[in-house]
N, C-alpha and C positions, 0 to 999 in steps of 0.2 A: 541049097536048092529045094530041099523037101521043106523046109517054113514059107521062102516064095510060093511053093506049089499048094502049101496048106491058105497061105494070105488071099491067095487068085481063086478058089474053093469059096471060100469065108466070101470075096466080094461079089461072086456070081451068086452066091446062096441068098444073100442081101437083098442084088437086083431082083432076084423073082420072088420075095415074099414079101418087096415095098410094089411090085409090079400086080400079084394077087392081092393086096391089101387096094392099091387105088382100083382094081376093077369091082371085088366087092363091096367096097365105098357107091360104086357107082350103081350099081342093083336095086332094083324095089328092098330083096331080103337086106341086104348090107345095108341100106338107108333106115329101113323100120327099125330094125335092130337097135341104132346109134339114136333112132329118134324119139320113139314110143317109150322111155323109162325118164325119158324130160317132158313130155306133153302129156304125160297120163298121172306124173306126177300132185295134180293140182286136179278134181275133178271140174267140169262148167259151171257156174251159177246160174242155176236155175231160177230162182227169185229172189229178190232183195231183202236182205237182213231188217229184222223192226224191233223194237224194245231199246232196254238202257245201252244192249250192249252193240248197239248198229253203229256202221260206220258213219264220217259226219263229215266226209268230203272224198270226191271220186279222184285219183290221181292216176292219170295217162300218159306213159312213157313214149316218147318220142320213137320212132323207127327208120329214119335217116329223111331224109330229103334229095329231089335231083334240082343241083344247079347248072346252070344256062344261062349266060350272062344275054346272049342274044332272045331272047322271048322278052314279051313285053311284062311277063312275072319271070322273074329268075329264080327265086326260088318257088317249089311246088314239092309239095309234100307226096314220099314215093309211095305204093304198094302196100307196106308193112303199116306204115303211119295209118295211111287211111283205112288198115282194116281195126286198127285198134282205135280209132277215132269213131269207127263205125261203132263198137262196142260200149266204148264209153258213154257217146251221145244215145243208145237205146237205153243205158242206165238211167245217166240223166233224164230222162224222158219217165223215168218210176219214179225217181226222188228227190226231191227238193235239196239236194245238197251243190256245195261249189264244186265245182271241175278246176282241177288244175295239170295245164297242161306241162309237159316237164322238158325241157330241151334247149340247149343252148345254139350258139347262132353257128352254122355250117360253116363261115369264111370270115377271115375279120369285116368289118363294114358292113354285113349281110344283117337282116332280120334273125333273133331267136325262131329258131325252130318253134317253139315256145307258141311264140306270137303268130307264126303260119299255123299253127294247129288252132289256134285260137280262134281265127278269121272260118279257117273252118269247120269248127262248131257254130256260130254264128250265123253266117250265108250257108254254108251249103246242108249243116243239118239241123238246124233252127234251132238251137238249146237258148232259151233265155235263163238258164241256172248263171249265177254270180260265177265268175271265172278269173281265175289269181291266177297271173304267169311265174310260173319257175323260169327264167329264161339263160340261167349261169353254167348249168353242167353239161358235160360233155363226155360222161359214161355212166357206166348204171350205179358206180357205188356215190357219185357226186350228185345224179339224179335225186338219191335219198337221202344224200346229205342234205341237199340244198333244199329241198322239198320239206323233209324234218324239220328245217330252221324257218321256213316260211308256216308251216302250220303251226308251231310252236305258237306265234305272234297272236294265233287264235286257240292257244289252248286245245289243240286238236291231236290226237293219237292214234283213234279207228279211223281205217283207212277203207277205200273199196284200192285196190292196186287194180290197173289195166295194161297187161301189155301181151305178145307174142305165148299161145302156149309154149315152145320151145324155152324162149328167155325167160320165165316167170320161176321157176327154181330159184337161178340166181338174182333174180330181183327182190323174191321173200327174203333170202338171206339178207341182203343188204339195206333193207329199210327193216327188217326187225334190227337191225345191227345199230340202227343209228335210232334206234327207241319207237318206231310207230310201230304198232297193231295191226296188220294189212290183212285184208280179203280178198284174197285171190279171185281175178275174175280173167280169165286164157282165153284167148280169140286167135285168130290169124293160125288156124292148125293148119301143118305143112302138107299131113299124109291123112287122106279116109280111111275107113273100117279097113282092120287087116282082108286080107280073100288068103283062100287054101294055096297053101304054095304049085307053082305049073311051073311050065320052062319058061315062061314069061317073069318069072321071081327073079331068075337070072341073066336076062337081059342088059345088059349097062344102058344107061344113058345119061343126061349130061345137067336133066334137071337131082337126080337121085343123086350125083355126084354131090351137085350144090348143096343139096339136103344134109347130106353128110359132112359136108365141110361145116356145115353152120350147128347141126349138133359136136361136132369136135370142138368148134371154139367155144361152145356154153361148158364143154368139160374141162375143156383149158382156163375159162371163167372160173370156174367153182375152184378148182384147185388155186387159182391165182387168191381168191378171197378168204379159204382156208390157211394159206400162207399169210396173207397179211392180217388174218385177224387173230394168227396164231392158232388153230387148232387142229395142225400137225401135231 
């Protein structure tokens, strides 16, 4: 009876410290916390690299897509995509280098992702830079696989990388991993300047959640690529 009574102890203790963990997940503090040692990680690029050792092609990580079979476009590049497209194409607008969009196609039959990022550099942010599609990967370490094997064909290894302050940790690791040189360039930041903590710090709500969930799975990320590249 007293191991019952210690087991029923043990699962209520459980419930309320997975219960305190999802509320301050959900907080300004519990969100910054989980998010600001991934987005501070990499500082902004402020200006474009020049000399021998500059990068010699801008490469743009995909950030998903919303399909819609009923619109007259079904696919349309979401939020994340267009804020890192947004960055890309301000780069390419300083350097004559190629842009290569990276993202394989959201559904079978569907367009590369790749190829919608592509249309919109084009039309809607006027980049006439040479533009190579990666259009085969479908995560961030196949991104740089496949990326690496497309720039190879040009002899190419500096990179500018563009994707999510958040995801850009994991995305250096994995395109240094597969031999390119990359320079960080982090856009699409989740959270502004810290402010003095008030009782507004600890308020839950439901975008702070989100935030925290998406810095968990970049830490779930990194240790998945620690494992696979062995440096456990």
């Amino acid at each position: 009876m007293s191991a019952l009574l210690g087991w029923h102890s043990l699962g209520r203790l459980l419930i309320v410290v997975a219960l305190l963990g999802i509320y301050f997940a959900a907080t300004p503090l519990g969100a910054r916390l989980l998010l600001q040692p991934l987005e501070d990680r990499y500082p902004p690029l402020l200006h474009p690299l020049h000399g021998d050792s500059a990068p010699q092609a801008i490469v743009v990580l995909g950030g998903g897509e919303i399909v819609n079979p009923d619109r007259p476009v079904p696919e349309m590049a979401n939020a994340r995509t267009l804020m890192r497209l947004q960055a890309a194409a301000a780069l390419a607008q300083q350097v004559d280098l190629p842009v290569v969009p990276s993202g394989g196609a959201p559904s079978f039959g569907a367009p590369s992702e790749a190829a919608t990022m592509a249309a919109l550099l084009r039309d809607s942010f006027h980049i006439d830079n040479p533009i190579w599609l990666e259009g085969k990967s479908y995560n961030t370490a196949a991104n740089a696989k496949d990326s690496a094997a497309l720039l190879r064909q040009h002899d190419i290894r500096r990179i500018y990388l563009v994707t999510s302050a958040v995801h850009m940790p994991r995305a250096m690791a994995w395109f240094r991993h597969y031999g390119l040189l990359p320079t960080p360039v982090p856009c699409d930041y989740r959270m502004g300047q810290a402010t003095p903590l008030s009782w507004q710090s600890w308020l839950p709500r439901a975008i702070y959640e989100e935030i925290s969930s998406e810095a968990m799975h970049e830490y779930a990320g990194l240790l998945w690529y620690r494992w696979r590249t062995g440096q456990f």
